[in-house]
C-alpha positions as CSV (number, residue, x, y, z in Angstrom):
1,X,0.0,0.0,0.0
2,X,1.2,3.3,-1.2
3,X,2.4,6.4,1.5
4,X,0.3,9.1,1.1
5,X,1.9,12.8,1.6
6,X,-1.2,14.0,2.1
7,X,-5.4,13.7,2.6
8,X,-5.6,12.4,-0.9
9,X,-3.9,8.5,0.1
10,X,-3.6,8.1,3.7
11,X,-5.8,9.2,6.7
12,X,-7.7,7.2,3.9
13,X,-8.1,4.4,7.0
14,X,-6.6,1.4,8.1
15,X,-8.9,-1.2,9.8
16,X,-7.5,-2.9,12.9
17,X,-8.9,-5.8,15.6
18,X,-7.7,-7.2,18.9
19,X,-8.1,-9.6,21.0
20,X,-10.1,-8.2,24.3
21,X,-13.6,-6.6,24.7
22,X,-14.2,-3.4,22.9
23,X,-15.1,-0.9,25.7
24,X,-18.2,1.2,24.7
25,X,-17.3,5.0,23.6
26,X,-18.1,8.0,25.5
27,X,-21.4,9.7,24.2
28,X,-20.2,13.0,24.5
29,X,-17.0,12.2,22.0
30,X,-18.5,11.1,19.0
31,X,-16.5,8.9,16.4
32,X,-18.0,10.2,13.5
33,X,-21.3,11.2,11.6
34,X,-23.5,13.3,13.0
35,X,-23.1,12.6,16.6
36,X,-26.9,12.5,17.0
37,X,-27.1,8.7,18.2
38,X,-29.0,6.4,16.3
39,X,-29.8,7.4,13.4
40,X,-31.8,5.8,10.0
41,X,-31.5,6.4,6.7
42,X,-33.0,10.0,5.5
43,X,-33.6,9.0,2.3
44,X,-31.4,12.1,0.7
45,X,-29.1,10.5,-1.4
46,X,-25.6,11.2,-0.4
47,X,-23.5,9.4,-3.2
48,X,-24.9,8.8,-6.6
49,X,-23.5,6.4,-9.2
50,X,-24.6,6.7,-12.6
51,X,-22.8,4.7,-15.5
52,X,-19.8,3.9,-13.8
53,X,-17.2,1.8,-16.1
54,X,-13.4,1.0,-15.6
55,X,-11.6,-1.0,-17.6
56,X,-7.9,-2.4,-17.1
57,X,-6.3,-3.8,-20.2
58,X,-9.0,-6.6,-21.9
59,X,-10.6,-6.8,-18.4
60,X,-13.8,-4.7,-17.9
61,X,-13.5,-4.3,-14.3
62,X,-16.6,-2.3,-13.4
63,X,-19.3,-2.3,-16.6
64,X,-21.7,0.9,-16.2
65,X,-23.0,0.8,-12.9
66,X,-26.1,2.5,-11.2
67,X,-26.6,2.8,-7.7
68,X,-27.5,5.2,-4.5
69,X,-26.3,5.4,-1.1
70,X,-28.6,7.4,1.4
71,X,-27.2,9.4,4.0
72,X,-27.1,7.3,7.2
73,X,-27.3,4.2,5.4
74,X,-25.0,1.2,6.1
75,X,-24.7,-0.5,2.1
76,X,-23.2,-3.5,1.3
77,X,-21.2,-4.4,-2.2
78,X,-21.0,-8.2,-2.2
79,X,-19.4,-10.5,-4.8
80,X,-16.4,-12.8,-5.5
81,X,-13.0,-12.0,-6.1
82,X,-12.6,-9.9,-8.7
83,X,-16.4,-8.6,-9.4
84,X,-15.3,-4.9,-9.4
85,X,-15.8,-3.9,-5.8
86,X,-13.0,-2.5,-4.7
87,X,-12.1,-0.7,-8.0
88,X,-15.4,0.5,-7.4
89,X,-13.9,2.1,-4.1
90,X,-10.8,3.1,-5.7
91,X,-12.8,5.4,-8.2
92,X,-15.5,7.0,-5.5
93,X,-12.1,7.3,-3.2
94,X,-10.0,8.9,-6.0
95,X,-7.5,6.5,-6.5
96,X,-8.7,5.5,-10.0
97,X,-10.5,7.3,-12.7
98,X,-13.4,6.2,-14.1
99,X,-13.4,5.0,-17.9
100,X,-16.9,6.6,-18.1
101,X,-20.1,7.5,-15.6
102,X,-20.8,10.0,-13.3
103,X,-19.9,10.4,-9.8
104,X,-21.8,12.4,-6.8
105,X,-20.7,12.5,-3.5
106,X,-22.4,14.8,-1.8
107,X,-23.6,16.9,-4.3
108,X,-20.1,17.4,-5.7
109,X,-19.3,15.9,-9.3
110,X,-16.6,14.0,-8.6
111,X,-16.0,12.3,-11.8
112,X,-14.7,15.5,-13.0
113,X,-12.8,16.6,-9.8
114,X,-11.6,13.2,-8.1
115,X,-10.5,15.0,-4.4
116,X,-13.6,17.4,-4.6
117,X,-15.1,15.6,-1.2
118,X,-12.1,14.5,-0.1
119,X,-12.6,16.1,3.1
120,X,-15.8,14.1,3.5
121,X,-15.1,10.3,3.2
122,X,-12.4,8.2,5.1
123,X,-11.6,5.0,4.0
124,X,-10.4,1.6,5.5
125,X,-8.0,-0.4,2.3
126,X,-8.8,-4.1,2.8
127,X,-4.9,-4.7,3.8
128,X,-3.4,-2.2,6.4
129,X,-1.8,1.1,5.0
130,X,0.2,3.0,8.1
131,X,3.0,3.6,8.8
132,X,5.5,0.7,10.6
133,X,8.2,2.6,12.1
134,X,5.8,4.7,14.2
135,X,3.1,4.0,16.6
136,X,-0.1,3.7,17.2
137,X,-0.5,6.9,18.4
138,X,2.1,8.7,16.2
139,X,-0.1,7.1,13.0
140,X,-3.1,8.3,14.5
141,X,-1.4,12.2,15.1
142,X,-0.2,12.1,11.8
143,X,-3.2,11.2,10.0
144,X,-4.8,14.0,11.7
145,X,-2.6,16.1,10.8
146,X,-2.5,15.4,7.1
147,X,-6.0,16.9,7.3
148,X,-5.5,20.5,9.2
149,X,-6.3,19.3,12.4
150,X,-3.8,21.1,15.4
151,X,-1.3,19.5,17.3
152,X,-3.7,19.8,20.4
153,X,-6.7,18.4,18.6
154,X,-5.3,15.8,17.1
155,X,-3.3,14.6,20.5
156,X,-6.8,14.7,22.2
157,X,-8.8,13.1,19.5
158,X,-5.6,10.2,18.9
159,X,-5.6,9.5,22.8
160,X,-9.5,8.8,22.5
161,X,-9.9,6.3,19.5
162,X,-7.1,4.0,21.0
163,X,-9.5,4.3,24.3
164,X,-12.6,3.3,22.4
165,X,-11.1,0.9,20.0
166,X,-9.2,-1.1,23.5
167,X,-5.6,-0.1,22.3
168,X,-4.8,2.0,25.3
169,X,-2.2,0.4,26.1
170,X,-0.8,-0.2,22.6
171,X,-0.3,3.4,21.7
172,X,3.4,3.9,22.4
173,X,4.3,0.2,20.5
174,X,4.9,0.6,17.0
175,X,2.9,-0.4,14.9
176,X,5.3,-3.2,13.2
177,X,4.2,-5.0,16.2
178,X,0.9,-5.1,16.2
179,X,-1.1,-8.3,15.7
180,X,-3.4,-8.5,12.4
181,X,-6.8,-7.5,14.6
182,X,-5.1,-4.8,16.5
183,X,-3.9,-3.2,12.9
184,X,-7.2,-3.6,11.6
185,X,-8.6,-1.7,14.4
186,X,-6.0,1.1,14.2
187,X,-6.6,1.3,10.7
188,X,-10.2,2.0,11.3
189,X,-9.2,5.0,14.1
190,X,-7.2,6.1,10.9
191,X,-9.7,6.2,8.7
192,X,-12.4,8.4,11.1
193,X,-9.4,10.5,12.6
194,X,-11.0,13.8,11.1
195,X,-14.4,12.3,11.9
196,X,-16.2,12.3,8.2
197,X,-19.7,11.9,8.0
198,X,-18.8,9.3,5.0
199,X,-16.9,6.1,5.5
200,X,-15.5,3.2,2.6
201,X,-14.4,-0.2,4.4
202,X,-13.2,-2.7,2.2
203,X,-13.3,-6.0,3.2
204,X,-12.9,-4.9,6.7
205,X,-12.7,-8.5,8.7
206,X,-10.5,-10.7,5.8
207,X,-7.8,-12.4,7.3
208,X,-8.6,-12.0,11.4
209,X,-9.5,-14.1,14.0
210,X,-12.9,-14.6,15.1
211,X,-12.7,-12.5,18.3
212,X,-11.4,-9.6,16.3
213,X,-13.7,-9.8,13.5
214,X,-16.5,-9.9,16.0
215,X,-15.0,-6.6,17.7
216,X,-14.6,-4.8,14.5
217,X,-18.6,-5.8,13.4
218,X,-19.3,-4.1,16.7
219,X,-16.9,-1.2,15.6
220,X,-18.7,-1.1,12.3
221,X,-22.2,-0.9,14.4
222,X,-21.2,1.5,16.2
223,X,-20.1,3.9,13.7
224,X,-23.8,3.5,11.6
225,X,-25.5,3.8,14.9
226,X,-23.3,7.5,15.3
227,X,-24.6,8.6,12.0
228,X,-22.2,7.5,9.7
229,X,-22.9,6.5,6.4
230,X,-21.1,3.5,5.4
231,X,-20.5,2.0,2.0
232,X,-19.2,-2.0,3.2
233,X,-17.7,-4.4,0.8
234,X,-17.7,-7.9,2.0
235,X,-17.8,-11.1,1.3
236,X,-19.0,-12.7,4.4
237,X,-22.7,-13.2,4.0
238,X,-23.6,-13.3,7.3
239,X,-21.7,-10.3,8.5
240,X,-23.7,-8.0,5.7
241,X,-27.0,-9.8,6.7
242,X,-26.2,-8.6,10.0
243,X,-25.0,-5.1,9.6
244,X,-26.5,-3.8,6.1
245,X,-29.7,-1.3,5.5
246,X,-29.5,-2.5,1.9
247,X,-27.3,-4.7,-0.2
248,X,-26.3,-4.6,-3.8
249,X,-25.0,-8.1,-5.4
250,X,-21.7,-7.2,-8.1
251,X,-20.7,-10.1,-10.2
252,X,-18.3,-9.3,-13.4
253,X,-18.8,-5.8,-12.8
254,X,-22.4,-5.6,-12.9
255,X,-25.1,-4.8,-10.2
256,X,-27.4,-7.9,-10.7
257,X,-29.7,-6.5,-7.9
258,X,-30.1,-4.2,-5.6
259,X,-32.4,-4.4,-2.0
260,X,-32.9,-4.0,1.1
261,X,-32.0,-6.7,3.2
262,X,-35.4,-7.6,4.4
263,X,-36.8,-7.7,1.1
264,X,-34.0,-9.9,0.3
265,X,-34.8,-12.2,2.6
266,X,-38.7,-12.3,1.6
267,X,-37.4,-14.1,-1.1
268,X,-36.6,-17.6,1.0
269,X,-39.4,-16.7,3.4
270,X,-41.1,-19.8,4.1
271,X,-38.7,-22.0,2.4
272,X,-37.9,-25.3,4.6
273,X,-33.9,-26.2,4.8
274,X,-32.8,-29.5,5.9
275,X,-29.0,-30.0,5.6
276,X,-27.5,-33.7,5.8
277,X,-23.6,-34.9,6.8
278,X,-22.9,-37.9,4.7
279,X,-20.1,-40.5,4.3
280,X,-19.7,-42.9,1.3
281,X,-22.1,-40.7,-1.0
282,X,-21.6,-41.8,-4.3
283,X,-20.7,-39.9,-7.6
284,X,-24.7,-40.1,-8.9
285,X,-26.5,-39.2,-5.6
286,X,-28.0,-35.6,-6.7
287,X,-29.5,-37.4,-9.7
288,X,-30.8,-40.0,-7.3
289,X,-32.5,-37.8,-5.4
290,X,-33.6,-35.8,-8.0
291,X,-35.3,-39.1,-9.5
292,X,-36.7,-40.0,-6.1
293,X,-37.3,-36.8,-4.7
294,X,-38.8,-34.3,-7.4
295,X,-40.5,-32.1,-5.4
296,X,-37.2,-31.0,-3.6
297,X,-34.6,-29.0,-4.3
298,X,-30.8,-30.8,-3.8
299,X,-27.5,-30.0,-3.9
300,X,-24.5,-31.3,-2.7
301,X,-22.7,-28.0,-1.2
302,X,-19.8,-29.8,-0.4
303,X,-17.6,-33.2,0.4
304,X,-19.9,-35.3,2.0
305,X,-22.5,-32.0,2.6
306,X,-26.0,-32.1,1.0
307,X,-29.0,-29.5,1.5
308,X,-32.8,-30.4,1.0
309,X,-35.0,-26.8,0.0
310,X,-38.7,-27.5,-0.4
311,X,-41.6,-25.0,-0.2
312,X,-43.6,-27.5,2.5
313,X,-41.7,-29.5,5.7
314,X,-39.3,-31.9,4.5
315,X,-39.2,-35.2,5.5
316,X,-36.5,-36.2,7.4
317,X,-36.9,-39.9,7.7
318,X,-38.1,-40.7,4.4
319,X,-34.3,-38.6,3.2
320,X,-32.9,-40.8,6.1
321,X,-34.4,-44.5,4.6
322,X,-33.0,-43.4,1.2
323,X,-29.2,-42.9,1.9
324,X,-29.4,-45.7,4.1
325,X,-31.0,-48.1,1.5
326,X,-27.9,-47.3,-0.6
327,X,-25.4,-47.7,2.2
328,X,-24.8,-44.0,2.3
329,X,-24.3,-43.3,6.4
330,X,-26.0,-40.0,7.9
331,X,-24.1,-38.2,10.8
332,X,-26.1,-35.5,10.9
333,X,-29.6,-34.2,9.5
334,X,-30.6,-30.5,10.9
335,X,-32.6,-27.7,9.9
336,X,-31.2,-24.7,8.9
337,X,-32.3,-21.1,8.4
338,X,-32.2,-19.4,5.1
339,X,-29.7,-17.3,5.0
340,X,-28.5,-14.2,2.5
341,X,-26.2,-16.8,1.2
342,X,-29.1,-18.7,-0.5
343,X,-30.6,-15.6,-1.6
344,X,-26.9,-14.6,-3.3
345,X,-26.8,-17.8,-4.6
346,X,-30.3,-18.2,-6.0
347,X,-29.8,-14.3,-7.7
348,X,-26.1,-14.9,-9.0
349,X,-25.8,-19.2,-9.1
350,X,-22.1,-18.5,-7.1
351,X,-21.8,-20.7,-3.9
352,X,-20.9,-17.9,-1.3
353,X,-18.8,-20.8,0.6
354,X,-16.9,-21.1,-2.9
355,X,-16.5,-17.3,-2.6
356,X,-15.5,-17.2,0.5
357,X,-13.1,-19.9,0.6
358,X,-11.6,-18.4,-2.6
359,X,-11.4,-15.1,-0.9
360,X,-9.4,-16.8,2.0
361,X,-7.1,-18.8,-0.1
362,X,-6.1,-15.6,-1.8
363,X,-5.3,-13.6,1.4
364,X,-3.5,-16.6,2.3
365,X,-1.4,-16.5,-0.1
366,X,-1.1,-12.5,-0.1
């Protein structure tokens, strides 16, 4: 990740995570947004995408997008590796320019002036972007400062995000040192330093462990609850179930849809999920159950995995007597809740466990 010399690359966030409780922050010290408490969103929109397109080489990264973000509003940009979030980012950030499309943050055209909001946004890169060789609290001064804010401010206002994000006692330990969570959680106190009513966090939890991922969700909460609108990439279903107003699905560089969550989830209301842990399943056994079974839906979601979807209650034991009959043992048979993964999978036919396991394998090898 590129050093920035000034607002234009860094400040632009860095996300960190840790391993103890996140204390709750004082009311009276916002983090950013309005500072009003909870808030939902107004409706205004404050970033408008018309016709976006990027294209790198023979790859059309991002193919003439449309899309809104309301002020206040927590939005999600799901899809696999290599759908055309994050150069989406870059280009509303100012880090790429757009082949074509308009650009409104704001109210200000930002297709043809790149930095004209600048001042408004702050941005968490999904790998860490500060500075090594100083600490967590000289990052945190420093970003501050790259955006006009005095040495007294920025001292006060440094002090106070490594109290609310738990790194306390971190702050005089360079960052070099950090573990991946605790980085991720600077990052974040980077990114909101100058306390912008606009914040882009890519991939925020990628590559942490549980504990931390669970304290920066709660970080992310936090922030939308504030008054912070927040434009989330992700590829964790669950995590953007759990967080997001509304949800836009990317898959080659095109929106395929574009909804609340709820009314996502109306769409696998009522549906009946039985998943099934097998051993000795044979190469034919989807289009034995298909045969057998054609009022459900199969599928075999992985090794030795199968899930039954039907629109009335499935039954278990008659599923049960037909593996059996062929020898095929059952460890396991439990109902399961639809999830936004099936809904992502229905809209886009990509296996979000396939997407995330691809994401993973990627950062592993990073």
């Amino acid at each position: 990740m590129r050093k920035a010399e000034g607002p234009e690359g860094q400040a632009r966030g860095v996300l960190a995570g840790a391993d103890q409780e996140v204390p709750r922050r004082r009311e009276e010290t916002p983090l950013c947004g309005s500072g009003k408490g909870q808030m939902s969103p107004t409706g205004t929109a404050i970033i408008e995408v018309r016709g976006l397109a990027k294209r790198y080489g023979e790859v059309q990264a991002v193919a003439g997008v449309d899309f809104d973000v309301r002020e206040g509003e927590l939005f999600g940009f799901l899809g696999p590796n290599g759908a055309g979030k994050t150069t989406t980012i870059n280009m509303l950030t100012g880090l790429a320019r757009p082949d074509a499309g308009t650009m409104r943050i704001a109210g200000m055209d930002c297709s043809r002036t790149p930095k004209a909001a600048q001042h408004l946004i702050g941005v968490v890169p999904d790998e860490s972007n500060l500075y090594p060789e100083l600490t967590g609290f000289e990052n945190l001064c420093f970003c501050a400062s790259l955006y006009g804010i005095g040495k007294k401010e920025r001292e006060l206002r440094a002090k106070d995000l490594l109290e609310t994000f738990g790194l306390s006692e971190a702050a005089g330990r360079k960052f070099a040192g950090y573990s991946r969570g605790m980085k991720r959680r600077l990052t974040i106190a980077a990114g909101i330093v100058h306390r912008p009513p606009i914040l882009f966090l890519d991939e925020p939890t990628t590559g942490i462990d549980v504990a931390s991922a669970r304290q920066v969700r709660q970080l992310i909460a936090d922030l939308h609850t504030a008054g912070t609108t927040i434009f989330l990439t992700t590829h964790y279903m669950e995590e953007a179930e759990r967080l997001c107003d509304r949800i836009a699905f990317i898959v080659s560089g095109r929106i395929v849809r574009t909804q609340t969550v709820a009314d996502l989830m109306q769409q696998v209301k009522g549906r009946h999920v039985v998943q099934f842990a097998l051993s000795g399943v044979p190469s034919d056994l989807s289009e034995a159950l298909a045969s057998a079974f054609p009022h459900l839906d199969c599928e075999t979601i992985r090794d030795g995995a199968v899930r039954v979807q039907s629109e009335e209650p499935v039954r278990v034991g008659a599923l049960v007597a037909f593996f059996e009959h062929r020898g095929i043992e059952v460890a396991e048979a439990r109902k399961v809740r639809p999830s936004l993964e099936d809904v992502f999978a229905s809209i886009t036919g990509i296996e979000a466990a396939a997407m995330k396991k691809e994401k993973e394998k990627a950062g592993a090898g990073a």
